[in-house]
Backbone bond lengths (Angstrom), bond angles and torsions (degrees), N, CA, C in turn:
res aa  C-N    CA-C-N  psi(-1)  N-CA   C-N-CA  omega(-1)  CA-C   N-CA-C  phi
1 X - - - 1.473 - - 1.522 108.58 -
2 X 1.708 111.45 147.22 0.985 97.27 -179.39 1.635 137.04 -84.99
3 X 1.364 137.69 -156.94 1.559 98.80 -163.27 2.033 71.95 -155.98
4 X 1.641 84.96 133.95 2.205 88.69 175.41 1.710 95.41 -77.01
5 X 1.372 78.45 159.11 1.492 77.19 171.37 1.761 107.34 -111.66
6 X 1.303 122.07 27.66 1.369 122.50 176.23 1.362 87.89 -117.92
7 X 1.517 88.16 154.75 1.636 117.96 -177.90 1.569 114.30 -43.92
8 X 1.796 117.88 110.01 1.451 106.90 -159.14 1.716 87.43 -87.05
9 X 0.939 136.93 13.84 1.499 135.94 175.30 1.351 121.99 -88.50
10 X 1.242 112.29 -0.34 1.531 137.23 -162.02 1.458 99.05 -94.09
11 X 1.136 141.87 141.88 1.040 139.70 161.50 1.979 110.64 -102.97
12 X 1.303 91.84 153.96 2.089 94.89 170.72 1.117 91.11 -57.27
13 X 1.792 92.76 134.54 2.036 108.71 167.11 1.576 112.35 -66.57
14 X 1.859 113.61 -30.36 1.316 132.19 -165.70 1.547 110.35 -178.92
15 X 1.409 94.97 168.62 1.185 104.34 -171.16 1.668 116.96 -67.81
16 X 1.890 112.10 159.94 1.523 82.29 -156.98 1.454 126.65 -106.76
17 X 1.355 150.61 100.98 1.135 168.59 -176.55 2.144 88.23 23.97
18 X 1.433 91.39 157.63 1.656 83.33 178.06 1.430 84.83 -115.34
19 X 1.541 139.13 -18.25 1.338 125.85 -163.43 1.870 94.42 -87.76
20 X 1.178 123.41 -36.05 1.345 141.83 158.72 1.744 106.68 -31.31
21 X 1.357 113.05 -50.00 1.744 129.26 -161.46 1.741 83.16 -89.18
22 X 1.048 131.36 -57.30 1.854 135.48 -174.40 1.909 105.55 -42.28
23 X 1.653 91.13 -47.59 1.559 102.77 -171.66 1.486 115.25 -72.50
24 X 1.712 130.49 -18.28 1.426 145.08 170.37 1.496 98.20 -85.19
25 X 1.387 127.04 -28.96 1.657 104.31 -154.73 1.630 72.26 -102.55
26 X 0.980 144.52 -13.52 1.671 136.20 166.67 1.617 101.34 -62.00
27 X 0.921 105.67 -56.47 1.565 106.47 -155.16 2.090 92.82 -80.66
28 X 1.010 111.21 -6.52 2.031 105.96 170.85 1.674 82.52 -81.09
29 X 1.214 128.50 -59.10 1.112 118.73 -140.33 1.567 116.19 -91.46
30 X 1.377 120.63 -5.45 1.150 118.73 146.54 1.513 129.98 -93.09
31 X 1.369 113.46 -10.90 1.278 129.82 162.42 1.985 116.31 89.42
32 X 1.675 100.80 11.77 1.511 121.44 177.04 0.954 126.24 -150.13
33 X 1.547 134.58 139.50 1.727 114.65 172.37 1.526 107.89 -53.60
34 X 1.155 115.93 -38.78 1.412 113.05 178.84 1.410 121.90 -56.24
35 X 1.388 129.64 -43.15 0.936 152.37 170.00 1.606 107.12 -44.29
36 X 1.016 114.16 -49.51 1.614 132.63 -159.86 1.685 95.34 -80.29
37 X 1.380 105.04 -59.94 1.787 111.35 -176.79 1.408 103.22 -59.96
38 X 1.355 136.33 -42.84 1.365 111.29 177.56 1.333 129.89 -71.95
39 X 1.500 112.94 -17.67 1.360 123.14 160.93 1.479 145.91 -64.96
40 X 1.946 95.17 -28.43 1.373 123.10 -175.06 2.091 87.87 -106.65
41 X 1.319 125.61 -11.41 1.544 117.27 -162.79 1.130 113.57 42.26
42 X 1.676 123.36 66.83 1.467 148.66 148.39 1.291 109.21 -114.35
43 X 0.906 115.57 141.49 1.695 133.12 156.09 1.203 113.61 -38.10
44 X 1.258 131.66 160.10 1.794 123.28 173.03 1.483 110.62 -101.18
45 X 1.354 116.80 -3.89 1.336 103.18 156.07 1.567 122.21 -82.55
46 X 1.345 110.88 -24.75 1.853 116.92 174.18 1.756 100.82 -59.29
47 X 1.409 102.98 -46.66 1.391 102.52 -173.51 1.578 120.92 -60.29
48 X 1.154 95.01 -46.90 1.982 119.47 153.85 1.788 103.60 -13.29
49 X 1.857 76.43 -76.21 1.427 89.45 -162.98 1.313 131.18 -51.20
50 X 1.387 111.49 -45.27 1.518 136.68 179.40 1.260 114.76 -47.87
51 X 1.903 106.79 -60.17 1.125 115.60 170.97 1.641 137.75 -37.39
52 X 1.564 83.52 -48.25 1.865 106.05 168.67 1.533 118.28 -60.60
53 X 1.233 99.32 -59.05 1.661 108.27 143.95 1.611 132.01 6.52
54 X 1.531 97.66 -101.53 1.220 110.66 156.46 1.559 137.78 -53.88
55 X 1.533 97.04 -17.27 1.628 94.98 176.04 1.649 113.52 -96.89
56 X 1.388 111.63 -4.30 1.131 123.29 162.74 1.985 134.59 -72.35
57 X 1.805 75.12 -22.74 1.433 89.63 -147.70 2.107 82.14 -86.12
58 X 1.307 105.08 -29.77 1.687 112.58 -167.53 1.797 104.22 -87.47
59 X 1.758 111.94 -11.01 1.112 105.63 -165.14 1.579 124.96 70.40
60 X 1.049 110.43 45.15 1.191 92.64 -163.74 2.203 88.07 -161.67
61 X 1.350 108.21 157.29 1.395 103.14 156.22 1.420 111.73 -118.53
62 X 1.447 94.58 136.84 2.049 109.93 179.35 1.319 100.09 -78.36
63 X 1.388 140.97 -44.73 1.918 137.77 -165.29 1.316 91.99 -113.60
64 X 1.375 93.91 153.07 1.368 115.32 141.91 1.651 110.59 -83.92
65 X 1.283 114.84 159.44 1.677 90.32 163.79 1.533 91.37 -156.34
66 X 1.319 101.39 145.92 1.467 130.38 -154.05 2.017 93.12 -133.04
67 X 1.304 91.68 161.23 1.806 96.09 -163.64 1.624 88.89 -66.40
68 X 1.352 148.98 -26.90 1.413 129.42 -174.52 1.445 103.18 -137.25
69 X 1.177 136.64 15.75 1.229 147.03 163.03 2.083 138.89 -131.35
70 X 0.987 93.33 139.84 1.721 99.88 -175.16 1.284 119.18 -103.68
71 X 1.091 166.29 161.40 1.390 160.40 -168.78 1.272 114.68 -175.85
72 X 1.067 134.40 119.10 1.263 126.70 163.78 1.916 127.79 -52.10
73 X 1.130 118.07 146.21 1.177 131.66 -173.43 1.840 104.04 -87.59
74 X 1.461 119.35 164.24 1.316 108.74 -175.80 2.024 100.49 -71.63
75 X 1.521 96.75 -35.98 1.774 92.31 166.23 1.706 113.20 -57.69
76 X 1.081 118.58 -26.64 1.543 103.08 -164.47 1.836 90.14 -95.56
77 X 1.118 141.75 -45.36 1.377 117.13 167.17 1.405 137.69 -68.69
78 X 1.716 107.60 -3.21 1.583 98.74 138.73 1.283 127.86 -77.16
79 X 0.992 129.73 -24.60 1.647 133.27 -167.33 1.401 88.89 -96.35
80 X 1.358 153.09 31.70 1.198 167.32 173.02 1.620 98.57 -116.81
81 X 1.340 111.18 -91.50 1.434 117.54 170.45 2.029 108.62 -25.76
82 X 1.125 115.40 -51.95 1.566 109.21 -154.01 1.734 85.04 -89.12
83 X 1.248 138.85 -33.39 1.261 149.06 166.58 1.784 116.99 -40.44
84 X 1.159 112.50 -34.24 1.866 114.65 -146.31 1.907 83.65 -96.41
85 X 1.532 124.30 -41.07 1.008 96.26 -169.49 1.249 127.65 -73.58
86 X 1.406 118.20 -27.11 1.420 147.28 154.89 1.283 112.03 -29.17
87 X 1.000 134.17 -52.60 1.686 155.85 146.78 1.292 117.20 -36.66
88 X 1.623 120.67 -43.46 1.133 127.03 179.58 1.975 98.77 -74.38
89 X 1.360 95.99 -58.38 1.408 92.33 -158.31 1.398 107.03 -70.92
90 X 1.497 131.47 -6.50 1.401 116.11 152.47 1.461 107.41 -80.61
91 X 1.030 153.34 -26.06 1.097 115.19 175.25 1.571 129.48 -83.66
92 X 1.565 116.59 6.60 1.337 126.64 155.37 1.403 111.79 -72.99
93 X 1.146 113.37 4.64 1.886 106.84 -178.06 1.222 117.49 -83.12
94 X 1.537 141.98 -42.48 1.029 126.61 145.21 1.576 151.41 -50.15
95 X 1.671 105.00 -19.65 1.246 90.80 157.35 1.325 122.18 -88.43
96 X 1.846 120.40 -25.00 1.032 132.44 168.36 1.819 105.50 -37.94
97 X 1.442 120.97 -54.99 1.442 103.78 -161.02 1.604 93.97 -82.92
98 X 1.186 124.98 -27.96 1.876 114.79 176.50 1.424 96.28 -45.29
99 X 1.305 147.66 -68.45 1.516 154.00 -173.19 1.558 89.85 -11.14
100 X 1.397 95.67 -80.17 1.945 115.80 -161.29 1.798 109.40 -80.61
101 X 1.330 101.27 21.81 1.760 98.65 -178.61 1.501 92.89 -101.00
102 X 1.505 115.04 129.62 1.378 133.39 -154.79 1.940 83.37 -68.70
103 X 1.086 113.27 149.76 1.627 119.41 138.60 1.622 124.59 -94.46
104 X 1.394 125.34 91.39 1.374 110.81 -173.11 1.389 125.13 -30.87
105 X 0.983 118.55 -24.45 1.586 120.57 -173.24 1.580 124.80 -106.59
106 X 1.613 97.06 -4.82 1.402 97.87 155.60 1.292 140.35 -77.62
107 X 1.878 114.60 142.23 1.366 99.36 -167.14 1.815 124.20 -56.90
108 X 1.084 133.19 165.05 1.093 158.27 -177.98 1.506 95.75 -68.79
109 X 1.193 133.44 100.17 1.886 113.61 165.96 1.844 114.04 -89.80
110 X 1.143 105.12 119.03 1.009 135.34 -174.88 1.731 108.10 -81.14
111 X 1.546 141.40 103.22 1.493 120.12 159.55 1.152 106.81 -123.75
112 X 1.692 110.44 155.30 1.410 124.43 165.23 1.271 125.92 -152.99
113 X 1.215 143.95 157.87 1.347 124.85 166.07 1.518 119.01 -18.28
114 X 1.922 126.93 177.63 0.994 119.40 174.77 1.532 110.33 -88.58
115 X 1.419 120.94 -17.34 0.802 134.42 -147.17 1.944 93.86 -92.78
116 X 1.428 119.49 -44.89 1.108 114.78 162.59 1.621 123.52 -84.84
117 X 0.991 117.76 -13.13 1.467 121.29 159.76 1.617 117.80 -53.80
118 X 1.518 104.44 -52.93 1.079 105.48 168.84 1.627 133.87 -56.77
119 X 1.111 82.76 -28.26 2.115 99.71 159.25 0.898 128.43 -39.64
120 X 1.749 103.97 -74.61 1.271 123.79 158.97 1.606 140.72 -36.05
121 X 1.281 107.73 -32.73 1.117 132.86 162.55 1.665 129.84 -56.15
122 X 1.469 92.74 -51.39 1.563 110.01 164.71 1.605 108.09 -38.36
123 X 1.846 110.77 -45.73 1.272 118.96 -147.07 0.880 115.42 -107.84
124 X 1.594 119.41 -14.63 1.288 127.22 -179.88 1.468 137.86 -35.02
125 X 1.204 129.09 -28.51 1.287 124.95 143.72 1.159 144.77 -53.04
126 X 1.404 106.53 -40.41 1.801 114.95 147.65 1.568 118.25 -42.28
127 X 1.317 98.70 -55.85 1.623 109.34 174.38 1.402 101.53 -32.64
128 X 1.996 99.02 -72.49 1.580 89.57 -140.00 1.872 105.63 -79.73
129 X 1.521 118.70 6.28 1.195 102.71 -174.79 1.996 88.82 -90.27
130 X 1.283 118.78 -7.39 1.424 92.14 -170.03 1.556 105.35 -92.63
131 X 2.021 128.06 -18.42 0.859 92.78 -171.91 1.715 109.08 -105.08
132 X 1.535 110.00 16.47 1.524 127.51 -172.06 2.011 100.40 -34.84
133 X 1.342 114.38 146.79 1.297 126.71 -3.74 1.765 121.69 -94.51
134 X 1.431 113.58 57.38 1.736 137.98 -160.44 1.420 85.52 -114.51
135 X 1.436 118.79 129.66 1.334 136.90 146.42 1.738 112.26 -82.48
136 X 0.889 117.40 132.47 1.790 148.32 157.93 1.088 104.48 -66.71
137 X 1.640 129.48 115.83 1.492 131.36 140.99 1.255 113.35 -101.00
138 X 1.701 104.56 109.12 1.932 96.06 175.57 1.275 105.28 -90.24
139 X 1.573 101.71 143.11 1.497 94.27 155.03 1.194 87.07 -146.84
140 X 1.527 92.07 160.04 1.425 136.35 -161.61 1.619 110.16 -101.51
141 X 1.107 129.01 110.70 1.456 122.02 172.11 1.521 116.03 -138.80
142 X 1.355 133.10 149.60 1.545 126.06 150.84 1.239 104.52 -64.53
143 X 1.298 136.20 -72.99 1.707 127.74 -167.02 1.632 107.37 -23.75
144 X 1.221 103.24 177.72 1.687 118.96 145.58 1.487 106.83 -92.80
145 X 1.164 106.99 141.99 1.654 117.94 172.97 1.370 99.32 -84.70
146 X 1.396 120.10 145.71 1.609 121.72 -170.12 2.055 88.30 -116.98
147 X 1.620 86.93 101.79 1.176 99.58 169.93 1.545 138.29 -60.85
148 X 1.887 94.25 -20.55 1.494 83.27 -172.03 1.714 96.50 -115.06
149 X 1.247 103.73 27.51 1.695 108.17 142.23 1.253 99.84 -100.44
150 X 1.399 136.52 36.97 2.043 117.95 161.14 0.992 105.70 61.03
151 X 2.019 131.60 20.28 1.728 111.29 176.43 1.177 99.26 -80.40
152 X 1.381 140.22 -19.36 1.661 125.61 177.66 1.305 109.21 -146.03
153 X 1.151 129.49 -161.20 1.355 140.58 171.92 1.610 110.58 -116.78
154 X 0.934 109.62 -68.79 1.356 109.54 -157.39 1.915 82.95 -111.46
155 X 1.693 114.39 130.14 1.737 104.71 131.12 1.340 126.83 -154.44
156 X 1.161 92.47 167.63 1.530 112.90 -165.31 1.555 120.12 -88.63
157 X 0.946 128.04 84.27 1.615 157.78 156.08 1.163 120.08 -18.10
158 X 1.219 135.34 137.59 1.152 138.21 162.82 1.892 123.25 -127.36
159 X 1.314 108.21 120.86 1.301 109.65 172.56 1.628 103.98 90.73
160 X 1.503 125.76 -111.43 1.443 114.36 -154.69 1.943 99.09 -81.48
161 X 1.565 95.96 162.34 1.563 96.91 -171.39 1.811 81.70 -91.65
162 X 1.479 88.75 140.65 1.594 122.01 156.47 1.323 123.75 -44.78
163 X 1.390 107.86 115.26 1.420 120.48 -172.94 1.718 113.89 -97.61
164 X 1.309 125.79 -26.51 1.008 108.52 174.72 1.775 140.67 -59.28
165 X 1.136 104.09 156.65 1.673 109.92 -174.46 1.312 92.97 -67.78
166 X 2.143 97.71 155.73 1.471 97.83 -176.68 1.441 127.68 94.20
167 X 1.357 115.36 -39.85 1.373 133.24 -168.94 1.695 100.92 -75.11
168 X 1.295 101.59 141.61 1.806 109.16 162.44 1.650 85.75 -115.81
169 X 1.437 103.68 139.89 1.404 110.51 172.12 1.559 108.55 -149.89
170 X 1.679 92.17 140.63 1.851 81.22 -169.99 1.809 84.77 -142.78
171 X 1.567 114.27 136.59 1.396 117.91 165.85 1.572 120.70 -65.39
172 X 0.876 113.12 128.84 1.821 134.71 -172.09 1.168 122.34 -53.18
173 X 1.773 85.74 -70.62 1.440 125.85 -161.25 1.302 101.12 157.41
174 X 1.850 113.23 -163.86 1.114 128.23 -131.26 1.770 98.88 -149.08
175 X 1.723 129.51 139.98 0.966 125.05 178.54 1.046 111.24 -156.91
176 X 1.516 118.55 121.74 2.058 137.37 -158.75 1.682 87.32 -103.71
177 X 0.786 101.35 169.66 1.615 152.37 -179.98 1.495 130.99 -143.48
178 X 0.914 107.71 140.44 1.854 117.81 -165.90 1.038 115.66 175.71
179 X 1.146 118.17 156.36 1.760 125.17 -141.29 2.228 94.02 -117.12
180 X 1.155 75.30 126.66 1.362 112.24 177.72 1.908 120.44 -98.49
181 X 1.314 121.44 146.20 1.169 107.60 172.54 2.144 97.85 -155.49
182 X 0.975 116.12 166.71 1.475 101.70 167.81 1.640 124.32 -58.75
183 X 1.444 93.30 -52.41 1.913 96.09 168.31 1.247 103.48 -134.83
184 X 1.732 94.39 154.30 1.741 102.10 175.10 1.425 126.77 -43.10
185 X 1.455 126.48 -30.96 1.017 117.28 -151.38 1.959 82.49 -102.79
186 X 1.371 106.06 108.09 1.418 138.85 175.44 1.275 129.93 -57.55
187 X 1.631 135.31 63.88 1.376 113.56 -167.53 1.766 116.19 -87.35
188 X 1.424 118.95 -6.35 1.392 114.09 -145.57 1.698 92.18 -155.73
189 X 1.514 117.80 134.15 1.393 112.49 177.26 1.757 96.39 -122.23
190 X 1.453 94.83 144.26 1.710 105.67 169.48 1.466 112.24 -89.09
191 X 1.122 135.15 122.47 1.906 111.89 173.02 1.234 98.05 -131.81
192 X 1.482 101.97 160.85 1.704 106.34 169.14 1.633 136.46 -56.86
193 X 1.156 133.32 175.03 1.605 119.67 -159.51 1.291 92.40 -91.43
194 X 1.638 128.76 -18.85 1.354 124.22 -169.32 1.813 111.80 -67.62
195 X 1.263 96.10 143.88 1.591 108.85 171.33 1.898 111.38 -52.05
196 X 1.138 101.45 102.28 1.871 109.53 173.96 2.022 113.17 -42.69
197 X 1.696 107.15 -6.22 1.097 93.93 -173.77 1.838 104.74 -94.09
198 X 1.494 96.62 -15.47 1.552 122.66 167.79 1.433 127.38 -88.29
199 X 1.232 117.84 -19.31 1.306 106.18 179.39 1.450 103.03 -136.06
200 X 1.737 128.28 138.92 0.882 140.90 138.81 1.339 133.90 -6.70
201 X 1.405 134.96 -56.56 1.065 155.04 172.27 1.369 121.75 -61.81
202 X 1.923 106.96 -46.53 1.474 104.52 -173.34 1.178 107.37 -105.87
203 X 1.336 117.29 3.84 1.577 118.03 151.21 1.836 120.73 -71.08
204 X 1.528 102.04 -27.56 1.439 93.72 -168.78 1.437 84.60 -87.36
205 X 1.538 154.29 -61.75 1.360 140.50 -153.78 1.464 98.10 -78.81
206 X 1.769 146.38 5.49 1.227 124.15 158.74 1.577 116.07 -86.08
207 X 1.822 110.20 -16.40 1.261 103.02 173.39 1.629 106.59 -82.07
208 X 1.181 142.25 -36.12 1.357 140.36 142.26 1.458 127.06 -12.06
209 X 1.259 106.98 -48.21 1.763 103.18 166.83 0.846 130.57 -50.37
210 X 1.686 103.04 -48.61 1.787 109.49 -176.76 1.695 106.71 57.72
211 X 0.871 140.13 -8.68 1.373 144.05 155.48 1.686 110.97 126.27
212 X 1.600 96.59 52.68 1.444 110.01 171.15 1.657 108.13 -102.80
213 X 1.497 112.12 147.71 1.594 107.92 -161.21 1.273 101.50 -59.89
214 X 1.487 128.38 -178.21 1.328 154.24 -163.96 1.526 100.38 -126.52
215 X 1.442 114.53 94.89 1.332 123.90 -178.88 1.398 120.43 -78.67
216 X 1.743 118.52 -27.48 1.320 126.81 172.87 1.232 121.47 -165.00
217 X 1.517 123.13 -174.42 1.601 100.23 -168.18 1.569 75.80 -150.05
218 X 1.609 113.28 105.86 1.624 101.70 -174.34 1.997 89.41 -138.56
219 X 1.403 111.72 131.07 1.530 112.21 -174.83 1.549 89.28 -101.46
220 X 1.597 129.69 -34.03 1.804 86.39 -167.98 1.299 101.72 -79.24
221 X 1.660 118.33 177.51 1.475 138.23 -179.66 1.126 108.65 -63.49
222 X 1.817 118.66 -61.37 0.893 113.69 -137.21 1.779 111.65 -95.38
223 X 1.474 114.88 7.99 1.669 153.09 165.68 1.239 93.41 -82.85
224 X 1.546 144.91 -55.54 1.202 126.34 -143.79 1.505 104.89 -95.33
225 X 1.345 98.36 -25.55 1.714 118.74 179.07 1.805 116.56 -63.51
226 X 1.181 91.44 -45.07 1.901 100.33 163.44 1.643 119.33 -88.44
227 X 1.355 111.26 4.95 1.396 105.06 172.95 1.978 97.85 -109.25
228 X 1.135 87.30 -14.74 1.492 89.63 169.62 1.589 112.99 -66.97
229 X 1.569 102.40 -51.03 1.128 112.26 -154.12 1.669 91.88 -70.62
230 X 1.109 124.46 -23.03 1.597 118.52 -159.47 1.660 106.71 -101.35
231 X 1.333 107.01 27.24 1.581 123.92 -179.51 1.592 122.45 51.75
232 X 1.423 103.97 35.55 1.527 102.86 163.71 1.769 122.81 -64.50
233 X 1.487 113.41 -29.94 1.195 109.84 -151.82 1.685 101.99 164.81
234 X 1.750 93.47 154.34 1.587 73.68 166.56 1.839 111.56 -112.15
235 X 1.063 106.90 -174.32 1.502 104.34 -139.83 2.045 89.44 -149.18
236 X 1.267 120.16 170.00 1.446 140.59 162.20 1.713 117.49 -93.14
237 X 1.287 101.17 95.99 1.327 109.03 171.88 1.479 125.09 -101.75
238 X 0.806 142.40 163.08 1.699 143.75 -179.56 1.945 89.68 -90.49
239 X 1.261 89.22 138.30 2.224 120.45 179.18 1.296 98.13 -24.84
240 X 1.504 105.09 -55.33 1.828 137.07 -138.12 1.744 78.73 -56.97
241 X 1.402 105.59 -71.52 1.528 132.36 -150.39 1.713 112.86 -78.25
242 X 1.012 124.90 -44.04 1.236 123.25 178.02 2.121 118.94 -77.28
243 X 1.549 85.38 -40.90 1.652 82.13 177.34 2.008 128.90 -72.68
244 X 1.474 108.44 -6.58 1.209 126.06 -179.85 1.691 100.29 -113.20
245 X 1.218 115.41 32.82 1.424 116.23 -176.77 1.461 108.50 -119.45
246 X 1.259 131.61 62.10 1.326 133.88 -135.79 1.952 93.50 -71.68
247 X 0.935 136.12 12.05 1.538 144.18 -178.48 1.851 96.24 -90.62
248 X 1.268 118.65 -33.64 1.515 128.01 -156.82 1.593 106.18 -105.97
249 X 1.089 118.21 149.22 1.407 129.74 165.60 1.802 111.70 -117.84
250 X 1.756 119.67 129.04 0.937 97.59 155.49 1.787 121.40 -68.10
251 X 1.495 95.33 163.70 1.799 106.47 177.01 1.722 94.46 -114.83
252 X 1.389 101.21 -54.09 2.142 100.14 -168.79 1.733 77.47 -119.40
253 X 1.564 73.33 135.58 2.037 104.42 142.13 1.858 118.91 -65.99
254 X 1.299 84.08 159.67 1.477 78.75 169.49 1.976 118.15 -80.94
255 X 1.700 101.52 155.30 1.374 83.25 -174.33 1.659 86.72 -91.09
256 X 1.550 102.86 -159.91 1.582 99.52 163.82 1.677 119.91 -72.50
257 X 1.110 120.30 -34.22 1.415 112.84 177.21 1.611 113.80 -59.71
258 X 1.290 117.46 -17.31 1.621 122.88 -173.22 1.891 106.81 -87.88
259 X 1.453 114.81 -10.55 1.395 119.41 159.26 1.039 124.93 -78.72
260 X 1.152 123.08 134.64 1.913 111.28 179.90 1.245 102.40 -157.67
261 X 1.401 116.00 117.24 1.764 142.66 147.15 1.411 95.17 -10.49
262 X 1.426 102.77 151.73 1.680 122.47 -156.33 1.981 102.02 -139.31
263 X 1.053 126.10 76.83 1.676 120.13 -169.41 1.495 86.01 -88.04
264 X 1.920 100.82 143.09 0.970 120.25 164.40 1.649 112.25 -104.25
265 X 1.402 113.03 97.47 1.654 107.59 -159.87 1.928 104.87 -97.77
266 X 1.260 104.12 170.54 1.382 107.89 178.71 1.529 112.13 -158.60
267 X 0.761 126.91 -163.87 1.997 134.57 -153.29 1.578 82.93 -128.22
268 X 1.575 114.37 131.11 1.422 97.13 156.78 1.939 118.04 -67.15
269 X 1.484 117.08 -9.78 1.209 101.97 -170.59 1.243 111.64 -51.72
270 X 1.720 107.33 -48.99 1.667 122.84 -164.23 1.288 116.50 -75.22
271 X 1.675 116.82 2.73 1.506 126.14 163.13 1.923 120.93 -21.90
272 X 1.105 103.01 -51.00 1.102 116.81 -177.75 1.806 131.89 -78.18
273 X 1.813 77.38 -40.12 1.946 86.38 177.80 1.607 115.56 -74.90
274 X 1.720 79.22 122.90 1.820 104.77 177.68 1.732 115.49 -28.42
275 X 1.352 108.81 -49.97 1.508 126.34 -157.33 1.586 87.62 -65.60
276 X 1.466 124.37 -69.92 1.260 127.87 173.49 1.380 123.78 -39.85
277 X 1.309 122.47 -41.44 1.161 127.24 161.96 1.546 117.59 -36.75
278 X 0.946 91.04 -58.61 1.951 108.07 -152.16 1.280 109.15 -79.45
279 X 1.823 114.17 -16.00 1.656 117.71 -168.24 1.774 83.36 -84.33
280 X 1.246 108.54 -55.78 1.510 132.55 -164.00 2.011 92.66 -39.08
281 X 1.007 109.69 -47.76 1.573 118.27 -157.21 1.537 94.39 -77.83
282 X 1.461 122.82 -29.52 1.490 125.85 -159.38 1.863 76.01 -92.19
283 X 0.985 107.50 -64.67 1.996 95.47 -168.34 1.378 111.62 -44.99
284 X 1.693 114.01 -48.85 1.531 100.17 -176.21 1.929 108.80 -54.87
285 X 1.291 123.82 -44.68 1.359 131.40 -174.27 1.806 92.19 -42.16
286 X 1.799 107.62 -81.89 1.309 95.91 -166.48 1.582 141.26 -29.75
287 X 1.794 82.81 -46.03 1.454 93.53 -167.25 1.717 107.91 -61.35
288 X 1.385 115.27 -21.71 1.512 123.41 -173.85 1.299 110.07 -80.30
289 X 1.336 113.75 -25.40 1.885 107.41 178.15 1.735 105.53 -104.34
290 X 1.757 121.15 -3.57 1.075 106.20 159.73 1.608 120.49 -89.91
291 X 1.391 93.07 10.96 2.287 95.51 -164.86 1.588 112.04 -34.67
292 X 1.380 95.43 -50.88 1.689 86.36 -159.74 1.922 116.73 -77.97
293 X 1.068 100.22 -15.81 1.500 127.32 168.27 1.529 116.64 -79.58
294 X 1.134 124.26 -30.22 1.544 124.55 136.14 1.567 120.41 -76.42
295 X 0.928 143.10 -19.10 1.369 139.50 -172.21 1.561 100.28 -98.35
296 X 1.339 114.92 1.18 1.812 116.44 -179.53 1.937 109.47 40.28
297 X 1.138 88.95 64.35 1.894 87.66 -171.16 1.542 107.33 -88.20
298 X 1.215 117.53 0.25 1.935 116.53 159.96 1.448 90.43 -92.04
299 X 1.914 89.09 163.85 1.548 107.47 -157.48 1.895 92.20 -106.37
300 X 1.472 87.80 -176.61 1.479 86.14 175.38 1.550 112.04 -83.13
301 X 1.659 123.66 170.50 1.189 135.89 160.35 1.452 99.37 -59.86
């Protein structure tokens, strides 16, 4: 094994330069100080120097050096090994931050439930004249969009506030649910496919049955809302949508579990970008002049 020839009793003064670590994995990989300085455009005595440098600074010697040859030491091909990935993963940093470097002129992606997407939709012209000249991409998902992988910009939350790091999160408003049918007199309920011991929703329209048949089993909104409307059954609609549906009657109010807090969340990256800004400012507005129309504040028939 090989043996430094600096004092192995010495400890590192500090930690060790990374432009210092750039100038050794240059000089392995051209296989000379010379080699290294014409590549890096240093002199081969700077390169000299640096090198010495760093092998001072780790205690340790990286070469052997012989009158026409360099070699690494068993210390200098570990600090090679723990060196190269370090190397790698800076040089993924620039394309890494191009990924997340805003394009001003890209649209805004917008996600939320379907159920508030579909909201949005209603309004969308309001939207787009308030945040013009910014295009809106909604999308619609059950998941959470994982914002600080760049799947969206802005989304819209439902129920518990957002815990992750990074996040700006600000409450909206508020959006009930209550069961709708064409006429009061109720023979048939629609509910979602989810287990009532799991979901909110198909717990509140299975206690609603009371042991009226099960006409369908439909989870998106905006399917269950036209099977409503076409007198299958009554079904769980969001306030917004069922009470301005002059075809529909509510049957149940919402209880409290059928209300749920509305976070408007964001990335701290996009803190800054205008486009994000300006959609963000037009949603908080809407959601504030639609409150009571999301909060379903008339009762049932």
């Amino acid at each position: 094994m090989d043996s430094p020839s600096l004092d192995p009793s010495r400890d590192a003064q500090a930690e060790p330069s990374w432009d210092d670590l750039k100038i050794f994995l240059a000089v392995v990989a051209h296989g000379s100080m010379n080699g290294a300085g014409r590549a890096l455009g240093q002199s081969q005595p700077t390169i000299a120097r640096r090198v010495r440098t760093l092998e001072e600074c780790l205690g340790v010697d990286l070469f052997q050096r012989g009158p026409n040859s360099l070699n690494l030491t068993d210390a200098g091909r570990a600090v090679l090994e723990a060196a190269s990935p370090m190397a790698e993963a800076a040089r993924s940093v620039p394309k890494l931050a191009a990924a997340y470097r805003p394009d001003p002129e890209a649209p805004v992606r917008l996600t939320a439930t379907m159920s508030v997407t579909m909201f949005l939709s209603h309004h969308a012209a309001r939207l787009a004249s308030a945040t013009a000249p910014t295009e809106i991409a909604y999308i619609p998902m059950r998941r959470k969009a994982d914002l600080a992988a760049a799947e969206a910009d802005i989304a819209l939350r439902l129920r518990r506030m957002p815990e992750e790091e990074d996040l700006i999160v600000r409450k909206i408003g508020r959006i009930a649910f209550a069961i709708y049918a064409r006429t009061p007199d109720v023979a048939a309920v629609i509910v979602p496919p989810e287990d009532p011991n799991l979901s909110r929703q198909a717990a509140f329209i299975a206690h609603y049955a009371n042991g009226r048949p099960i006409a369908a089993r439909i989870g998106d909104v905006p399917i269950r809302y036209q099977a409503t409307k076409a007198g299958l059954g009554a079904a769980v609609l969001p306030c917004w949508l069922g009470d301005a549906e002059p075809e529909l009657v509510r049957v149940a109010d919402p209880t409290d579990e059928m209300v749920e807090d509305i976070f408007l969340v964001t990335h701290r990256r996009g803190r800054d970008r205008e486009s994000v800004a300006r959609v963000s400012a037009a949603l908080v507005d809407l959601f504030r002049r639609e409150r009571d129309a999301l909060a379903g504040t008339r009762q049932a028939d």
